[in-house]
N, C-alpha and C positions, 0 to 999 in steps of 0.2 A: 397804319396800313398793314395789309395781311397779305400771305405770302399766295392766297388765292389771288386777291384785286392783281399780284402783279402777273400771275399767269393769266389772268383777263385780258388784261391790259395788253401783251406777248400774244396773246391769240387772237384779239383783236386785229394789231399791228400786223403780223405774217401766215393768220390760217392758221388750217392745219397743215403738220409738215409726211407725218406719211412713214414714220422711222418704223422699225429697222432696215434700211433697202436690201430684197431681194434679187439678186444678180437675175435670177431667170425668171423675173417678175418683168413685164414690161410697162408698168406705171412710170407717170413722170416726176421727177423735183419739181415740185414749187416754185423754188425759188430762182432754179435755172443755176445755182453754182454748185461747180466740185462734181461729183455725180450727179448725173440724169436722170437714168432708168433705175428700175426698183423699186421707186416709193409709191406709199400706197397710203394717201392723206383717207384720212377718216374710216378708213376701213381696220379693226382689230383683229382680224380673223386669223391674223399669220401668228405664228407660223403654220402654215393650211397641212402640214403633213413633215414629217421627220427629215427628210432631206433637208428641206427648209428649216427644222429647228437647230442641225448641224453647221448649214450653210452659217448661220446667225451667230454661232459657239465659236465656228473658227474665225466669222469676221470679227470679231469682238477680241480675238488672242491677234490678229496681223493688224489690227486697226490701232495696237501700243506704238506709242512713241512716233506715231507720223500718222499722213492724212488719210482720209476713206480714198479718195481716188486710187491711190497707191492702195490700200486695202486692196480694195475692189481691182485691181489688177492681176494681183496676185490668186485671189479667188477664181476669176476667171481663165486661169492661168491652172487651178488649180482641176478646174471644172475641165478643162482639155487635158488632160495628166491622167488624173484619177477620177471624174466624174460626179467630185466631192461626196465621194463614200468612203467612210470609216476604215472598213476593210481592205481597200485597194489603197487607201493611203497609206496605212501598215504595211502595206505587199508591196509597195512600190522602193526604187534603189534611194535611197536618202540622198544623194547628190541629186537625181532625177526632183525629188519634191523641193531642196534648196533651190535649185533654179528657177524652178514654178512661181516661189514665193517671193526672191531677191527684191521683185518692187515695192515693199514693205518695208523695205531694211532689215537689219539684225538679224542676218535670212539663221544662220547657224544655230541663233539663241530660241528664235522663232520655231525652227524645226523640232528644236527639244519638246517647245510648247506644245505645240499641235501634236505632237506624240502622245504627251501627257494625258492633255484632257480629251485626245481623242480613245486612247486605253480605257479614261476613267468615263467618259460617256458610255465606250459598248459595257462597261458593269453595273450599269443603270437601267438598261431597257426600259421602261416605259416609267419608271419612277421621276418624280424630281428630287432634283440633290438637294439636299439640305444645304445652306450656306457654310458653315463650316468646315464642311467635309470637300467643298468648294473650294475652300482658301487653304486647305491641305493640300492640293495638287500644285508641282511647281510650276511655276511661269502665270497663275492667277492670283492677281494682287483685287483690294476691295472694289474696285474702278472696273476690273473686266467680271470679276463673280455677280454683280449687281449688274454689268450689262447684258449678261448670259442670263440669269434669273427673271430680270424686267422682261425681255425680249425674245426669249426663246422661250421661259415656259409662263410667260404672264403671273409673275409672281410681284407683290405690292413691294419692290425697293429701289429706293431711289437714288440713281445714279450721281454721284459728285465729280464733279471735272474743274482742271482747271479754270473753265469758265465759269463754272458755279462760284468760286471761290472767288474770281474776279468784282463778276459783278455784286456779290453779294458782298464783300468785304467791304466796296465802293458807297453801296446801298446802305452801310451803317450794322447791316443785319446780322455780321462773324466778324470772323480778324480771319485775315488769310491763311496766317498762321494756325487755325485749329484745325486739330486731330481730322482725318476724314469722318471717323467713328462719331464727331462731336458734332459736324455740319449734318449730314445724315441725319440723327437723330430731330436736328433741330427742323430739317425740311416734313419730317415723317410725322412729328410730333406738331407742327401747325400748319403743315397742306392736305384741306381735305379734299379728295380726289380719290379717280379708282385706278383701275390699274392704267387704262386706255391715256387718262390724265397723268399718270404718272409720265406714262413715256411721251406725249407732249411737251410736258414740262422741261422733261431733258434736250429733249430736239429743239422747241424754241428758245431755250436759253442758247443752246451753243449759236442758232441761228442769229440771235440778237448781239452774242460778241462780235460774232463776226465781222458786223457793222460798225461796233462801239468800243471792243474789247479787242483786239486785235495788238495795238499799238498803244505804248508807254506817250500821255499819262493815259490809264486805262478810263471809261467813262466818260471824261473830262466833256465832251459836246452828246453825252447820253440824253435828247430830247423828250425821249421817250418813259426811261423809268425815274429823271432825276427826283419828280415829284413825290415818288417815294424814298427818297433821300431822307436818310434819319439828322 
């Protein structure tokens, strides 16, 4: 089995899902969990203009280590503050944008972050970063530089999350244990897809843990991909 049949199979099973959600998008989830508004199933066109390619940078740095809801808190949180512009975020008292973010968690470590790649974005205008020069700025590790690249500038790579690692470990197809660098290659190297697919693939994988993969043993009643069971 290939690792298209099993995003057939995922797209099938739940649609499309409509990622990355836009706060000041009024689309609906699909699926009806976690966030609502924002999503924008079948449509590729986002990010429709620079606000939008920001909003997606800093949701991808507050979306570490807990869930979009809380994301998307802080965001809108962040959209009352500073109007989620680069400039005014800089300009604003750092206690003032800690509290903005707090719904995130990690708000202190977080703030560093958003400083960071908010510096290293205005030295980019209209370019895309290279990956590398990506995983040089602190507070972006390989998991947020590929959510930023897939999502903000429709660039081909593909995102690995603990749920990938789940199901795919489950699936026969990794070991949990491999390098991110090692699963990556392996999705990149036999999913052919474009970019629109790529981010698909991400959003219905985490959609489909969340049913299966959520709670230890992981898969165990997976009705859906067991068939692909190696």
């Amino acid at each position: 089995m290939t690792f298209n049949e099993i995003y057939e199979t995922l797209l099938d099973t739940y649609s499309y899902q409509g990622w990355w959600p836009i706060i000041t998008f009024k689309g609906n989830n699909p699926t009806k969990t976690g966030s609502v508004n924002g999503y924008h199933p079948g449509d590729y066109s986002f990010p429709r203009n620079e606000n939008e390619k920001y909003e997606i940078i800093l949701g991808a740095v507050l979306t570490q280590n807990t869930s979009w809801p809380q994301a998307e808190k802080s965001l809108e949180n962040l959209q009352k503050t500073a109007d989620l512009n680069p400039g005014k975020i800089l300009e604003k008292d750092e206690e003032e944008i800690k509290e903005a973010i707090k719904p995130s968690g990690y708000y202190n470590q977080k703030y560093d972050y958003l400083i960071n790649i908010t510096q290293f974005y205005l030295t980019l205008g209209s370019e895309t970063p290279r990956r590398k020069k990506l995983l040089e700025v602190k507070g972006i590790g390989p998991e947020t530089a590929d959510s930023i690249l897939l999502y903000a500038y429709n660039e081909k790579e593909f995102v690995v999350d603990a749920y990938t690692r789940r199901i795919f470990s489950y699936l026969g197809y990794i070991s949990e244990n491999d390098s991110y660098t090692k699963i990556k290659k392996e999705f990149e190297s036999n999913f052919k897809g474009d970019t629109g697919e790529y981010q698909e693939y991400h959003a219905l994988i985490v959609e489909h843990a969340k049913n299966y993969y959520s709670k230890k043993p992981y898969g165990i009643n997976d009705n859906i991909l067991n068939k692909f069971k190696l």
